[in-house]
C-alpha positions as CSV (number, residue, x, y, z in Angstrom):
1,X,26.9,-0.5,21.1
2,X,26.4,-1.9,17.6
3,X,23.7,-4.2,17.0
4,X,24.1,-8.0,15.7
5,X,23.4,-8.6,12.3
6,X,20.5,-10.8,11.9
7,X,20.7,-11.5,8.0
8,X,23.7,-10.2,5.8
9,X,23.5,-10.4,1.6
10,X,27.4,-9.6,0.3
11,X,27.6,-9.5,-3.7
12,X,24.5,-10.9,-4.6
13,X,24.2,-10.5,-8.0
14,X,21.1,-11.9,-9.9
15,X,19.6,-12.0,-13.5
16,X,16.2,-13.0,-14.7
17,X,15.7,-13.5,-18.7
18,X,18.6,-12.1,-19.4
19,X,18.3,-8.9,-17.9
20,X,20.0,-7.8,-14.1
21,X,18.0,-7.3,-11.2
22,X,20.6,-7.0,-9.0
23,X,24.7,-6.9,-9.3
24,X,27.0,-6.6,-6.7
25,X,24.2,-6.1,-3.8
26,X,25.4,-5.5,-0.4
27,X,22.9,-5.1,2.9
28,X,22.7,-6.3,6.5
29,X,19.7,-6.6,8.4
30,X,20.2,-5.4,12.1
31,X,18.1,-6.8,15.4
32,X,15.6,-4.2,16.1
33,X,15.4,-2.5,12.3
34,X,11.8,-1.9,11.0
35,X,12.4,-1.6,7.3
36,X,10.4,-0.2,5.0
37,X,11.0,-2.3,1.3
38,X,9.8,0.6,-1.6
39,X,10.5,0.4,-5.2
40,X,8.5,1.2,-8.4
41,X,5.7,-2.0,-9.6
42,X,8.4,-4.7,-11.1
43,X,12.0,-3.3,-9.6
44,X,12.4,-6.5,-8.0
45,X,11.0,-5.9,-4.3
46,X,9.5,-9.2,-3.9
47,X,12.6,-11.3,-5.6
48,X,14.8,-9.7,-2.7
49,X,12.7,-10.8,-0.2
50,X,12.8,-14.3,-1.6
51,X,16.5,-14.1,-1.8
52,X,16.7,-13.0,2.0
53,X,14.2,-15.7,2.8
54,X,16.4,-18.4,1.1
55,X,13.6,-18.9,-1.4
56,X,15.1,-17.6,-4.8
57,X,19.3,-18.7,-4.9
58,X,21.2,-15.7,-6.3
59,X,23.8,-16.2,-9.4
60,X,26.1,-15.2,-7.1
61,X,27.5,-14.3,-3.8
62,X,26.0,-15.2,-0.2
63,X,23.3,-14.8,2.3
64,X,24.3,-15.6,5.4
65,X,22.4,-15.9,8.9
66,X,24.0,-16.3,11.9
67,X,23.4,-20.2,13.7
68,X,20.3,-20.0,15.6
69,X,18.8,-17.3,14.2
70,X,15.1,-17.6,12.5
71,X,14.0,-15.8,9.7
72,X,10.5,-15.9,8.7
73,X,8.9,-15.1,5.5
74,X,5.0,-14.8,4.8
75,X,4.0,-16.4,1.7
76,X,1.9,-14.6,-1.0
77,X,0.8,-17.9,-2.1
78,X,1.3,-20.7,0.7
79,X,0.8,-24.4,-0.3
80,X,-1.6,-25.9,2.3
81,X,-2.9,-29.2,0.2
82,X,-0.6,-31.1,3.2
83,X,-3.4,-30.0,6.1
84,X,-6.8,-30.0,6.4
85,X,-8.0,-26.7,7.9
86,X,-6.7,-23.4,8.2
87,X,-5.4,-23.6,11.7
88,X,-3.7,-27.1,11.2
89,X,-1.7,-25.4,8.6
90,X,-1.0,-22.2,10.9
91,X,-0.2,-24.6,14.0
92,X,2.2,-26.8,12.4
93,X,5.4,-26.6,13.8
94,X,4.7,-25.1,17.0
95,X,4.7,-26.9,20.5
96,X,1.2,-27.3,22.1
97,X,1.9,-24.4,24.6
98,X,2.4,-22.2,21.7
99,X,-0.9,-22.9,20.2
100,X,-2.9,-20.0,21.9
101,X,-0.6,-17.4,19.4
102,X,-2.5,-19.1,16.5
103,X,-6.3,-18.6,18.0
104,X,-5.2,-15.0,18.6
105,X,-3.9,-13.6,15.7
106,X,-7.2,-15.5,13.7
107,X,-9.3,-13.3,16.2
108,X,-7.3,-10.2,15.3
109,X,-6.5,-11.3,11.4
110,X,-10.4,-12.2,11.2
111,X,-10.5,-15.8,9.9
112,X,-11.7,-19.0,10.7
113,X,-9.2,-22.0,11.8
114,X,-11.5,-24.5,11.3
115,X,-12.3,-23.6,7.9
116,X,-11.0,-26.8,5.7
117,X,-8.0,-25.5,3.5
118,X,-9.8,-26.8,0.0
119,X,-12.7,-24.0,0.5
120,X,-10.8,-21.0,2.1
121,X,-10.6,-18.3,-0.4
122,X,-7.1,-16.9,-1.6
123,X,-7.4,-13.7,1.0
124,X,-8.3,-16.4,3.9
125,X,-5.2,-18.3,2.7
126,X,-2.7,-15.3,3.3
127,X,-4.4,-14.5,6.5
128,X,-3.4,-18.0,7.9
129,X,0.3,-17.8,6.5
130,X,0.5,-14.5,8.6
131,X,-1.1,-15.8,11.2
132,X,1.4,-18.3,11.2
133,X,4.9,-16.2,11.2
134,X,3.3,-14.2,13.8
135,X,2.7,-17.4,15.9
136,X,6.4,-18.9,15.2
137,X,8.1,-15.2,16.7
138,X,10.9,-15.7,14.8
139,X,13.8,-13.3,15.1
140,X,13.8,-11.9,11.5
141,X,10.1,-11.4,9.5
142,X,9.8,-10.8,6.1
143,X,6.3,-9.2,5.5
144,X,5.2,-8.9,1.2
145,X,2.3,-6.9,1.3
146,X,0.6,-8.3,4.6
147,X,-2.0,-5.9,4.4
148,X,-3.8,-7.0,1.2
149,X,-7.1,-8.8,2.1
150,X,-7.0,-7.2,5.4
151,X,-9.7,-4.7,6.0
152,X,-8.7,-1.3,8.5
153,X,-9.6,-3.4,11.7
154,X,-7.5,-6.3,10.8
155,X,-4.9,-3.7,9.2
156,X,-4.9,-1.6,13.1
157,X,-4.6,-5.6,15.0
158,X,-1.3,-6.2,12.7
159,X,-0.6,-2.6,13.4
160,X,-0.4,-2.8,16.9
161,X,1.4,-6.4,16.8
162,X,4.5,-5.1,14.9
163,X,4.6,-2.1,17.1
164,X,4.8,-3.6,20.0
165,X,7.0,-7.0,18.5
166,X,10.7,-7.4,19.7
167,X,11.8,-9.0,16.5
168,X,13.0,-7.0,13.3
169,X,10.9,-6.7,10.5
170,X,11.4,-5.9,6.6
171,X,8.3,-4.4,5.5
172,X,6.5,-4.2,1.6
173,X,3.2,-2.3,1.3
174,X,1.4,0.1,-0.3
175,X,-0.2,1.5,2.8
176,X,1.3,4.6,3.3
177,X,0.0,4.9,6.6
178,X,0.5,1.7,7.8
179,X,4.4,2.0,6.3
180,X,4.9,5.5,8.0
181,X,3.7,4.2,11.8
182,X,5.4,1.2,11.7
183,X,9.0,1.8,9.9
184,X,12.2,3.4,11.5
185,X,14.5,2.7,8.0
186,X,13.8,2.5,4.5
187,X,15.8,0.5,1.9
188,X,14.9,1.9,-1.6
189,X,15.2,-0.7,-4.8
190,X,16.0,2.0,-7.4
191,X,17.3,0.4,-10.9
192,X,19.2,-2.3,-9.5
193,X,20.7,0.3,-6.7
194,X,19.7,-0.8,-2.8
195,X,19.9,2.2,-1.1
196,X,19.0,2.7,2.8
197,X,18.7,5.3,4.5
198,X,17.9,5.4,8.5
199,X,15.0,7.1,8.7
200,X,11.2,5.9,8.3
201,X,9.4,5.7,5.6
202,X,7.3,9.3,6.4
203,X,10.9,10.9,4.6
204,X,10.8,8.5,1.7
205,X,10.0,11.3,-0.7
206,X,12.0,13.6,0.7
207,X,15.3,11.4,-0.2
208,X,14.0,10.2,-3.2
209,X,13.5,14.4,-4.4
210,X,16.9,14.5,-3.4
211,X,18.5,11.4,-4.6
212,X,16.8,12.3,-7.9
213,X,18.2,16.0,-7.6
214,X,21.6,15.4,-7.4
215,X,21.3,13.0,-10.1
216,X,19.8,15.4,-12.4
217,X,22.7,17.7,-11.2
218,X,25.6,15.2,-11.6
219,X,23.8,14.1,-15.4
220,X,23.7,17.7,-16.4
221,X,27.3,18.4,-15.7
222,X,28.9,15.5,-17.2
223,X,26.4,16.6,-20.9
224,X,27.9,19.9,-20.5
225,X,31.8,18.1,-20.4
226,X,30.7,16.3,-23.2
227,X,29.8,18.8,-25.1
228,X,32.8,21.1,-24.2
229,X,35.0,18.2,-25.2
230,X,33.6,17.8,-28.4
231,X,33.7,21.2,-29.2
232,X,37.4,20.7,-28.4
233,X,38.2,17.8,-30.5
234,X,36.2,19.6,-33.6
235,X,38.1,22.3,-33.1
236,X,41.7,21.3,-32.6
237,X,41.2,19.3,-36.1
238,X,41.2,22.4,-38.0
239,X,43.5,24.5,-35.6
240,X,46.6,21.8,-35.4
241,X,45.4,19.0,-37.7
242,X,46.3,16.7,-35.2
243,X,44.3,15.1,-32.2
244,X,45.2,15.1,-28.8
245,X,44.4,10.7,-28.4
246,X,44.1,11.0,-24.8
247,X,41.7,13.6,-24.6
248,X,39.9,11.6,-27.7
249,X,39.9,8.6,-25.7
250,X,38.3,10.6,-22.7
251,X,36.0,12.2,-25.0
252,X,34.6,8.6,-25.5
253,X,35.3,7.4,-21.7
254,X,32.5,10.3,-21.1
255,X,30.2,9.3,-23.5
256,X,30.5,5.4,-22.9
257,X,29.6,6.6,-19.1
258,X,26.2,8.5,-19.8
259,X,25.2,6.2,-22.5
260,X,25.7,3.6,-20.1
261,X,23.7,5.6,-16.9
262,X,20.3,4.2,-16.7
263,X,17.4,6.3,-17.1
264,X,15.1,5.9,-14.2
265,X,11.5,4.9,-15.2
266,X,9.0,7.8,-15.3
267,X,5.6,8.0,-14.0
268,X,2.4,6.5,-15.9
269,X,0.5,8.8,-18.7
270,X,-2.5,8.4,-16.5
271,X,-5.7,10.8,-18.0
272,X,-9.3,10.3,-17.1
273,X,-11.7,11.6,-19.3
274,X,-15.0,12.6,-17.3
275,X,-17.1,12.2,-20.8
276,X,-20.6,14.6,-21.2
277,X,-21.8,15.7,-17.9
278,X,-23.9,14.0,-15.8
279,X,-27.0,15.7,-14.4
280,X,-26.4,17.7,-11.1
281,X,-27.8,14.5,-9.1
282,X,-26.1,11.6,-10.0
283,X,-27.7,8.5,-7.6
284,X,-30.7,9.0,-5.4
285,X,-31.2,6.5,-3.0
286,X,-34.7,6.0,-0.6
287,X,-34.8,3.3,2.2
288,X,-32.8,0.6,0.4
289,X,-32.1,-2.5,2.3
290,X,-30.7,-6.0,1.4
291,X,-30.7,-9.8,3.1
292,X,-29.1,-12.7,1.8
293,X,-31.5,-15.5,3.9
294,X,-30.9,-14.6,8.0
295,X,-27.8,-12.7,7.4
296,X,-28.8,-8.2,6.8
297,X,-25.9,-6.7,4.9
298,X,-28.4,-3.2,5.0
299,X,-31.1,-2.1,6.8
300,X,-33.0,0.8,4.7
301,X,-30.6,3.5,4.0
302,X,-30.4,6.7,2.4
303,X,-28.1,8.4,0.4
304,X,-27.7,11.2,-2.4
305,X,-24.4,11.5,-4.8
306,X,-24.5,14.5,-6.5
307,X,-22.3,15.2,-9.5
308,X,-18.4,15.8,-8.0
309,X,-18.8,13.6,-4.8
310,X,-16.2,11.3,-3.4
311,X,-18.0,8.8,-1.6
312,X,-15.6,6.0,0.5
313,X,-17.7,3.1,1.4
314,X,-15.4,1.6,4.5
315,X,-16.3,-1.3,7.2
316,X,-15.4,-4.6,8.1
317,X,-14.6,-7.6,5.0
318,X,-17.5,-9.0,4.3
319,X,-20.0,-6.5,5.9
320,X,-21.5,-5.4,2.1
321,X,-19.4,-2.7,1.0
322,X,-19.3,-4.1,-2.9
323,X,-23.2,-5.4,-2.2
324,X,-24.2,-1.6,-1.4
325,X,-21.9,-0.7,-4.0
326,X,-23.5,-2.6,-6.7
327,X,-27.2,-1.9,-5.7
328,X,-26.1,1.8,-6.3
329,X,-24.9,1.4,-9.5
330,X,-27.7,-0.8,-10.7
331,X,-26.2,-4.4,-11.0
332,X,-28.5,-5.8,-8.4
333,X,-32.0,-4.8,-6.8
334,X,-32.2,-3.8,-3.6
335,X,-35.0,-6.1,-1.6
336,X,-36.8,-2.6,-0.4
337,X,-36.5,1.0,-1.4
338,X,-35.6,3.1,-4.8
339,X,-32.4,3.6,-6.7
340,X,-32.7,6.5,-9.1
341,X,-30.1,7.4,-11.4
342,X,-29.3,10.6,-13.3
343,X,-29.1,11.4,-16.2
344,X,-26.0,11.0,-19.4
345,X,-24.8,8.5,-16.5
346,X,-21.3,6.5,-17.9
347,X,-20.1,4.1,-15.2
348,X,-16.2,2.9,-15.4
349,X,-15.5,-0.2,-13.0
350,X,-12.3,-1.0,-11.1
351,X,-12.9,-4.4,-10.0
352,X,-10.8,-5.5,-6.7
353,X,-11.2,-9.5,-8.0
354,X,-9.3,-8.2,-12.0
355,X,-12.4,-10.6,-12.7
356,X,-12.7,-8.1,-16.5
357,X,-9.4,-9.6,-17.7
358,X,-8.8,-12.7,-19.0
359,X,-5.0,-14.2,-17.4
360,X,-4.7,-16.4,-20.6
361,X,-4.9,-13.7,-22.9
362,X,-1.8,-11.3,-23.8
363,X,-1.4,-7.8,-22.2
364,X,-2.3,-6.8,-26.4
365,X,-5.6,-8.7,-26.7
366,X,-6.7,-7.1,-23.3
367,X,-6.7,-4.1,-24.9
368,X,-7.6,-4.7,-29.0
369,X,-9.6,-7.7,-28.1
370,X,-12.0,-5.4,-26.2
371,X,-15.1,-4.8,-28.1
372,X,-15.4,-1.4,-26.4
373,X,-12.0,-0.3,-27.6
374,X,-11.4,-2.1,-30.8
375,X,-10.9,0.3,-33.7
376,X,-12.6,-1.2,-37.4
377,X,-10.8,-2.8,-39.2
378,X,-7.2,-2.5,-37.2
379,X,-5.9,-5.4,-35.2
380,X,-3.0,-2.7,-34.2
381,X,-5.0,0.1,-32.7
382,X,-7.2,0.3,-30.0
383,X,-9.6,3.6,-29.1
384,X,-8.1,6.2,-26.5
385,X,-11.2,8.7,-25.5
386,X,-12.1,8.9,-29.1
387,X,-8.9,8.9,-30.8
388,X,-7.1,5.5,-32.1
389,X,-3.6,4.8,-30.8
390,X,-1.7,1.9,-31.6
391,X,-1.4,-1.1,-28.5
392,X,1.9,-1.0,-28.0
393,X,2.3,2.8,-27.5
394,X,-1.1,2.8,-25.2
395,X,0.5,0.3,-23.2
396,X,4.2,2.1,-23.0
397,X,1.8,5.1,-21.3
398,X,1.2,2.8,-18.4
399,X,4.9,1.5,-18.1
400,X,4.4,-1.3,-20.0
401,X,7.4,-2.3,-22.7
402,X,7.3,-3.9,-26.2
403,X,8.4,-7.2,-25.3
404,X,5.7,-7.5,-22.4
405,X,3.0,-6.7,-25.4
406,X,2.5,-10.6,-26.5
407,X,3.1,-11.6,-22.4
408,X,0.4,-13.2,-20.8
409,X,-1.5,-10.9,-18.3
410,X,-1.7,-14.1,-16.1
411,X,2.8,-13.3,-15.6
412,X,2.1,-9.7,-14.8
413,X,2.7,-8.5,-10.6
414,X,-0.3,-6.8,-8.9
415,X,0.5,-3.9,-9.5
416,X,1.3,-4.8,-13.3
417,X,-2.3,-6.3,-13.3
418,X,-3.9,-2.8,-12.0
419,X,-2.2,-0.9,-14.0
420,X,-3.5,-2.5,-16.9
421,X,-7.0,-2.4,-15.6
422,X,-6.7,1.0,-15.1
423,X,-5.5,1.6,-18.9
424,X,-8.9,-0.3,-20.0
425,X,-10.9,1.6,-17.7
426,X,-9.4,5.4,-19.2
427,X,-10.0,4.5,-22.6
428,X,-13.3,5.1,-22.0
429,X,-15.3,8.3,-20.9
430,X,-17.2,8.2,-18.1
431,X,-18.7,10.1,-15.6
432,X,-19.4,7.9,-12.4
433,X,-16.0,5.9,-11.5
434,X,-16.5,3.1,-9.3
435,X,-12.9,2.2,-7.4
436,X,-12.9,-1.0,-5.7
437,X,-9.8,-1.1,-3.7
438,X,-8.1,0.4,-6.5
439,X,-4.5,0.4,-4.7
440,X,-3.3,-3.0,-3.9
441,X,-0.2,-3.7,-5.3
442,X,0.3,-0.3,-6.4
443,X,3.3,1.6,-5.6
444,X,4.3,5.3,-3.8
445,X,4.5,7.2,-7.1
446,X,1.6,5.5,-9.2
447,X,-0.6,6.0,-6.0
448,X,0.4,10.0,-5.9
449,X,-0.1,10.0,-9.7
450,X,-3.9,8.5,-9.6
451,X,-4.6,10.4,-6.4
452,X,-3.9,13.5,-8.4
453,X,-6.0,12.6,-11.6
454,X,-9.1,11.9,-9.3
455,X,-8.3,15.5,-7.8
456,X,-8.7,16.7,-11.2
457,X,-11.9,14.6,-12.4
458,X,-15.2,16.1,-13.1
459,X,-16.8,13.2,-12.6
460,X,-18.1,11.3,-9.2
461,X,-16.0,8.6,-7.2
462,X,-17.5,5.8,-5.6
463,X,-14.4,4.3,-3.6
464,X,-14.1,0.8,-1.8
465,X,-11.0,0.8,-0.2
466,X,-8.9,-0.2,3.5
467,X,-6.2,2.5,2.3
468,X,-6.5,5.1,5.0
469,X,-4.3,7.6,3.6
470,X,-5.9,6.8,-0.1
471,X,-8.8,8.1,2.0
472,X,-8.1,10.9,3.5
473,X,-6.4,12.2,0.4
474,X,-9.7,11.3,-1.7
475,X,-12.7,11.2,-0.3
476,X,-15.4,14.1,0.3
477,X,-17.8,11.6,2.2
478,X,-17.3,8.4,4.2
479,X,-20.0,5.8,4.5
480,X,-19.2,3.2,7.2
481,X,-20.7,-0.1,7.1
482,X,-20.8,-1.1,11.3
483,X,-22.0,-4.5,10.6
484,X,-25.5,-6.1,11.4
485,X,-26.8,-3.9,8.6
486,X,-25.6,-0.4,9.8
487,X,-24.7,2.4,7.5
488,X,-24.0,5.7,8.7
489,X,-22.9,8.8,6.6
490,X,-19.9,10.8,7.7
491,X,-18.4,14.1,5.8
492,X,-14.6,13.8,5.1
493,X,-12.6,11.0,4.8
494,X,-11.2,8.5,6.9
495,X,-9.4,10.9,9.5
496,X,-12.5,12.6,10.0
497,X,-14.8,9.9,10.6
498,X,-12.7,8.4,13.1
499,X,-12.8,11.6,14.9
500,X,-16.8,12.0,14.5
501,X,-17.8,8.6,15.5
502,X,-19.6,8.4,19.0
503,X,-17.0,6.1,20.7
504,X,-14.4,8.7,19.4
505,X,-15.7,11.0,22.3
506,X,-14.4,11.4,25.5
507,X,-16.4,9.7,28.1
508,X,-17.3,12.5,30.9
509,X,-15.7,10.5,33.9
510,X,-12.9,9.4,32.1
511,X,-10.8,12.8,31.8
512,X,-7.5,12.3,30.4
513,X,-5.0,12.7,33.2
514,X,-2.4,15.7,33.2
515,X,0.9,15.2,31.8
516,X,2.9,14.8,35.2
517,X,0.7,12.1,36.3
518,X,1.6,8.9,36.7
519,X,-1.7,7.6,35.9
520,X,-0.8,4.3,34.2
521,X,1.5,1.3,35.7
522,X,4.7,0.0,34.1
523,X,3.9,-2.3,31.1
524,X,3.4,-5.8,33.3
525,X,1.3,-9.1,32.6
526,X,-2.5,-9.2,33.3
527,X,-4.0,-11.5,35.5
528,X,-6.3,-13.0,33.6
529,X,-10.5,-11.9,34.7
530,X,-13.2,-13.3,34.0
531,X,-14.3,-10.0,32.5
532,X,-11.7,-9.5,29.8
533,X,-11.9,-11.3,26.8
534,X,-8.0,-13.0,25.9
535,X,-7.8,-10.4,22.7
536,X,-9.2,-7.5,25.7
537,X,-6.3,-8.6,27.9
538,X,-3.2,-8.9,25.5
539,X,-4.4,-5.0,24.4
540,X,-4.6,-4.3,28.1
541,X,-0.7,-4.7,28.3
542,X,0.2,-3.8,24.9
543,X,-1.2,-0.2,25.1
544,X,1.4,1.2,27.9
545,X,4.3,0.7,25.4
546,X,1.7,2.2,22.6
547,X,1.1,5.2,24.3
548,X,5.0,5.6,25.2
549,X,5.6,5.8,21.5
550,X,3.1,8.0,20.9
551,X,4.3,11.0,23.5
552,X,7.4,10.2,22.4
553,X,6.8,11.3,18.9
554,X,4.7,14.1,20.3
555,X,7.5,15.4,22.1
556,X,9.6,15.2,19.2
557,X,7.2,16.6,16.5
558,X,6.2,19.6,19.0
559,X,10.1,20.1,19.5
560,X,10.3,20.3,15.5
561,X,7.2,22.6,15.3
562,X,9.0,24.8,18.1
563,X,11.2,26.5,15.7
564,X,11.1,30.2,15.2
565,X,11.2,30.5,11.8
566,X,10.2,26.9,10.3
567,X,6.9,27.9,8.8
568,X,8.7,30.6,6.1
569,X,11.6,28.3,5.6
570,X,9.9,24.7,5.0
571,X,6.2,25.5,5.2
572,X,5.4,22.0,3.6
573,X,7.2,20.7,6.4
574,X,5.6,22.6,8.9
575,X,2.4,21.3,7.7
576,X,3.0,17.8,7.2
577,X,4.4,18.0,10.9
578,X,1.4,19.6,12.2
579,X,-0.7,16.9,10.6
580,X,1.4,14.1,12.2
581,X,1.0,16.6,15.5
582,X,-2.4,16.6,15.4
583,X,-3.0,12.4,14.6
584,X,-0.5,11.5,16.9
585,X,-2.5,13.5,19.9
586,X,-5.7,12.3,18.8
587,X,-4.4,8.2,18.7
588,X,-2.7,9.1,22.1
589,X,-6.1,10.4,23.9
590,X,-8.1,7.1,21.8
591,X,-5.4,4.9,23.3
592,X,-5.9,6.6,27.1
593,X,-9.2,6.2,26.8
594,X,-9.1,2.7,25.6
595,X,-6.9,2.0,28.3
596,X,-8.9,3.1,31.2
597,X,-12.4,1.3,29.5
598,X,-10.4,-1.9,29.6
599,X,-8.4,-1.6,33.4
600,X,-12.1,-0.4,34.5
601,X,-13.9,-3.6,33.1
602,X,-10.7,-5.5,34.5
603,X,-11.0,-4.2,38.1
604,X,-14.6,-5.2,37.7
């Protein structure tokens, strides 16, 4: 039975300065679809979204929504001068019955609705807009990078929301992780091209390989027609002295139709130079604590980095991960303990806040206007890890063009914005690289580019960040900060803390039931106890349909896995599949026996 379209675009064509971001686009959006929205930094991901929200009129052609139907879109940056607090401006709108949707998603998006709107801080802000689409339940959301300002509890609440939500979603993020257990479709904004394929965003890069393929393919055939056909036209000059006109005028048909292909943008010349080497231990840390009046961000803590260490520093926003961070690296004292640092130490920051670039100046005096980079006695060159290069080709190495040279930074996207951060910061040598949150706003291929160049640095990593796959893919150690002051140390990344923490075991008289077992009820509203808290309750009958996804997917992956001969054929597949195997099982026993904890303190 097909599905009703919730939000159709039919030849929308639009053009920004002069230059097309989209011509003749066609999509639907379908009730149910969970679309992932991926594209390179700047392809026009967000500008869609607008246009499908009604935000941003195209040149041409129509969006149309069928009477009745609600789309929602959460704002990047919402105006909220019209109310006074946070939860006036996520409440407005809805009925007084409907109020309750608001108090929840601040307990699960961690943000205060009383707090007045003229203090709350731009992340607080974008909490409260997404608190309020999620309160509305309209039929069609539009989610631009809802995960930003979010730390990895908040990121599992929204999780868990969208997986369980009836209405259809379209979905921009740079969490990978997030994007692949959420997602069932994936449009793709590729040079003006909207493709979509219906599958989830987990075989993104396996389309794109071959999308990119059979590009390569097609190009390489029509060069070789070319240059047959030319050969041809040279030829038949001396052999008859007279042309054949047609095959002249295919000749430049052929040509006009490469020339007029558009080269698809290639990846950022991203190099890290790790500088002289630092001594063998690079930080040294002995009972360190810190206390800003009542509040304890650390109680004394210890911690060694030797030289090569990835350290991820993860934990609730606002619990001191940039505090501990900073009394590390020497920008603040700690109130108690030691901080001794190695030796031919050079530390390279990545600032979360972009606080080290000025959004007045231009994307060229970012870079020559450094004092650190400036080359004497050239306006038109900047320093490159000891050799001059001029500006504008630096800045082409990090996918920036000529004409954005004299733009200001302040009219650059996110990712735009970190990627020019990131060209300041390897300019320089250095041997201790601290990364906080390095990848908001940055998309698929310049996140597989940087994760790779950190692979290959000889230096040490200190990483910030609520990327769970970054992670996994980059850490050697995992520091997580429990709150009141707790630090513990963990070896691996995110994955692997998880699976080490004490509430990640098993408790002895809750033994996972067998298969067969019908050891949990039909998903059915709670009465409410005194002994459940509201958030305890809606998890209560939001994990049955959780755990049905997640033997679902089991089934299906150990089905894959089950093929004779699938680890000599595809043995990248067979890994990745054994990976998702392996977290899938683990999130379905967490989700048992969360499940059990919370019908035991019900029955209570």
């Amino acid at each position: 039975m097909a599905r009703a379209p919730l939000l159709q675009l039919t030849d929308i064509s639009l053009t920004f300065g002069g230059n097309p971001v989209f011509d003749g686009l066609d999509l639907t959006v379908q009730q149910g679809d969970r679309l992932a929205l991926v594209g390179r930094n700047g392809s026009g991901k967000s500008t869609l979204m607008k246009v499908m929200a009604g935000l941003v009129e195209p040149d041409a052609g129509q969006v149309i929504t069928p009477a009745g139907t609600r789309v929602g879109y959460m704002e990047q940056d919402p105006d909220l001068s019209a109310h006074a607090t946070l939860g006036d401006f996520a409440r407005a709108g809805l009925g007084e019955a409907e109020g309750y949707r608001v108090e929840m998603a601040a307990e699960g998006l961690k943000f205060d609705p009383d707090r007045p709107t003229a203090t709350a801080s731009g992340g607080e802000r974008r909490r409260a807009a997404l608190a309020r689409l999620l309160a509305e339940a309209p039929e069609l959301m539009l989610l631009d990078e809802p995960t930003n300002h979010l730390d990895i509890e908040a990121i599992g609440w929204l999780e868990e929301q969208l997986a369980t939500t009836r209405a259809a979603f379209v979905l921009i993020s740079h969490d990978r992780a997030f994007l692949r257990a959420l997602t069932r479709a994936t449009l793709w904004i590729d040079r003006g091209e909207v493709r979509r394929q219906d599958r989830g965003f987990e075989h993104f890069e396996d389309w794109r390989e071959t999308v990119w393929a059979a590009e390569d393919e097609a190009r390489h055939k029509l060069d070789r027609k070319i240059k047959a056909e030319a050969r041809w036209a040279v030829e038949g000059i001396s052999a008859r002295r007279k042309r054949n006109q047609g095959r002249v005028r295919a000749l430049a048909a052929l040509r006009e139709e490469r020339a007029g292909q558009i080269r698809r943008q290639g990846t950022a010349a991203m190099e890290l130079d790790a500088g002289p080497q630092s001594g063998k231990r690079v930080i040294d840390a002995k009972g360190i604590s810190k206390s800003f009046g009542d509040l304890t961000i650390l109680r004394p803590f210890d911690l060694r980095v030797l030289r090569g260490d990835r350290v991820a520093f993860v934990g609730p926003n606002g619990v001191g991960k940039t505090t501990l961070i900073k009394m590390l690296t020497g920008e603040i004292a700690p109130d108690t303990g030691t901080v001794r640092h190695g030796t031919n130490l050079e530390i390279a920051v990545f600032d979360q806040a972009r606080s080290a670039i000025d959004e007045t100046a231009t994307l060229w005096d970012a870079l020559a206007g450094d004092p650190s980079m400036r080359v004497s006695g050239r306006s038109d060159q900047v320093m490159v890890r000891g050799n001059p290069r001029h500006v504008v080709a630096y800045l082409k190495d990090f996918l920036f063009d000529e004409a954005q040279a004299r733009a200001p930074v302040g009219s650059l996207s996110g990712g735009e914005k970190a990627r020019l951060l990131l060209a300041r910061i390897m300019a320089k040598p250095s041997n201790l690289l601290v990364l906080d949150e390095p990848t908001n706003d940055l998309d698929v291929e310049t996140l597989d580019l940087l994760q790779d160049i950190l692979g290959d640095y000889d230096g040490t990593v200190l990483l910030v960040s609520h990327d769970r796959d970054f992670i996994d893919r980059v850490a050697t150690t995992t520091v997580a900060m429990e709150g009141d002051g707790r630090a513990v140390i963990y070896p691996g990344g995110w994955s692997d803390y998880r699976a080490q923490r004490p509430e990640a075991a098993p408790a002895p008289e809750a033994a996972k039931p067998a298969p067969a077992a019908p050891a949990r009820p039909a998903p059915k509203p709670v009465a409410e106890r005194a002994g459940l808290s509201f958030t305890e309750r809606k998890r209560l009958e939001a994990l049955p349909a959780i755990i049905e996804r997640l033997e679902a997917e089991i089934g299906k992956l150990t089905e894959f896995l089950a093929q004779p001969d699938l680890f000599q054929t595809a043995p990248a597949r067979f890994a990745k599949a054994s990976e998702g195997l392996a977290e899938r099982q683990q999130a379905l026993a967490a989700a048992e026996e969360e499940w059990l904890a919370l019908a035991e303190k019900d029955q209570a």
